[in-house]
C-alpha positions, 0 to 999 in steps of 0.5 A: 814395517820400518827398521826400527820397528823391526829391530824393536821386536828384538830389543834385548833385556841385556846389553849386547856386544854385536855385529852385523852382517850377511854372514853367508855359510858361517865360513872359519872366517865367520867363526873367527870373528864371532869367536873374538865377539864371544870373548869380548861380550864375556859375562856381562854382556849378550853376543848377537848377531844382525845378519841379513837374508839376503845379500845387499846386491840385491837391492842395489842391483834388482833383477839380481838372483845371487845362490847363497851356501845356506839358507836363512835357517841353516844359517840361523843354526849355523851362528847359535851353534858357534855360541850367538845367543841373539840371532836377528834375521831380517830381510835387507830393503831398500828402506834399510839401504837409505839408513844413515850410519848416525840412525844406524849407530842410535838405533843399535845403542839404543834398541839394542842396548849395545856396549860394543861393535864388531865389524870384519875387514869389509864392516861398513854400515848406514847408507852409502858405507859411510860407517867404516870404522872411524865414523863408527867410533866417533859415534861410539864416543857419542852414544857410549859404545866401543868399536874393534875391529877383527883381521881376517882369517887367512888360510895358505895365504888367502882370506877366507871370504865367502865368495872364495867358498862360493868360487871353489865350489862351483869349480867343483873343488868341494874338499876346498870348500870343506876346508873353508866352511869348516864342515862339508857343503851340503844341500837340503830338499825333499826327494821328488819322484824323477824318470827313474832312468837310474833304477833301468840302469841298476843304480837307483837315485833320489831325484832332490828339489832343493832349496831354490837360491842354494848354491849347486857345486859344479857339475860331476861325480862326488862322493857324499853323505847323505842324512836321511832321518837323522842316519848317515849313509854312504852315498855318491852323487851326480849333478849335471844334465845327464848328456849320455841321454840329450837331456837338458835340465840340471839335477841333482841325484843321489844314489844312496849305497846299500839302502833299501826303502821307500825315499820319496817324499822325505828330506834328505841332506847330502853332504859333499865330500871329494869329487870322483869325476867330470861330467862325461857323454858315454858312447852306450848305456853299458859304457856308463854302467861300467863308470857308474860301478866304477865312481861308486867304488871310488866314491866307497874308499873316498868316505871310508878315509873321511868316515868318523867314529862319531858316524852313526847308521852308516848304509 
């Protein structure tokens, strides 16, 4: 299916004032835009996003596996609840990559109904980015659209970018990622039986498959919350390969605190709050027993200085 054939399945019983982009966590930068494109579309027109599921790198570069910090769903979520009332999702292609900027402006003017475009600080559309913002409104006089631009969001200094959430997270700095996103990182999967090597040691983990793509933070110790039907508790975490015991695969654990219950075979989210530690060998099981206790309480005070009166089920 071609992408005006995709975009037709969308085509709006309204103008739209619109933007397109990855849109990857919907970071405050994201929020900063869609909060301009909100104002701008007022009453008499639909704020919709076009956002990608995947990342152009993908076609340019093939044999690319880029990690994303939400899935195409979370993400859908994510831009309904900042006030986008028409969310378009599709899958970027080589197809679309061979899209001119002029076929790009027509079929948004026209399937889309569009009165005005938004781009962010990087916006360029069509093949080969010929559509930076002067080509754009030259098409906008065209076809009968305005086109406006949005600085970026800048916190400390630094423009909150995607990539500077993805590069805080994997160096495990988790509290940074928070503050870029807007809300904690989180990671969603199904609880999946393991080897059971935390309940020998007094401290039983949830084993989770997580979504394949979702960016992992760096490997430690962290303290988080972990959504279990719709409740959240206590929680600390460890990411890594366990190298007290030679292993090698990467997981993720979470010991979930004052729970009693069966958890395989629910979903469960975990949220990341604050690293307690890096990874560390321990020279003997009752070494690791000790720092276990310890990242356990360390995790505890943690979220108690995090914790909300709008948490609800706390462990």
């Amino acid at each position: 299916m071609s992408f005006s054939q995709r975009l037709a399945g969308f085509t709006p019983d309204k103008d739209t004032v619109l933007t397109v982009g990855v849109f990857d966590g919907v970071h405050l930068g994201h929020r900063h835009l869609l909060d301009h494109l909100i104002d701008w579309a007022g009453s008499a027109c639909v704020p919709a996003v076009i956002t990608f599921s995947n990342r152009p790198v993908t076609v340019f570069r093939p044999g690319t596996f880029p990690s994303y910090l939400t899935t195409p769903e979370h993400k859908i979520g994510l831009l309904r609840e900042a006030g986008i009332e028409l969310v378009i999702s599709l899958e970027f292609t080589q197809e679309l990559s061979q899209v001119s900027a002029r076929r790009f402006a027509e079929l948004l003017s026209g399937t889309m109904r569009m009165k005005g475009l938004v781009l962010g600080p990087d916006s360029a559309l069509g093949q080969g980015r010929e559509g930076d913002l002067a080509y754009m409104r030259a098409e906008g006089e065209r076809l009968g659209f305005w086109v406006r631009p949005v600085p970026p969001l800048e916190i400390n200094g630094q423009p909150v970018k995607s990539r500077v959430v993805r590069e805080a997270l994997v160096a495990g700095d988790v509290a940074c990622g928070a503050r870029l996103l807007g809300r904690n990182h989180s990671l969603s999967g199904k609880v999946v039986v393991g080897d059971q090597r935390g309940r020998t040691l007094g401290f039983p983990t949830a084993n989770l498959d997580i979504h394949p793509g979702l960016l992992w933070p760096g490997d430690g110790i962290y303290a988080t919350w972990a959504i279990i039907g719709g409740q959240r508790h206590l929680s600390a975490t460890s990411i890594g390969v366990r190298p007290t015991f030679g292993l090698t695969q990467r997981l993720v654990e979470v010991y979930v605190m004052d729970f009693s219950g069966d958890l395989y075979g629910q979903d469960m989210t975990v949220e990341f709050v604050e690293k307690v530690r890096n990874q560390e060998t321990f020279a003997d099981i009752d070494t690791l027993i000790r720092r276990i206790e310890q990242d356990v309480a360390n995790s505890r005070a943690v979220l108690a200085r995090a914790a909300s009166p709008l948490i609800e089920g706390e462990g």
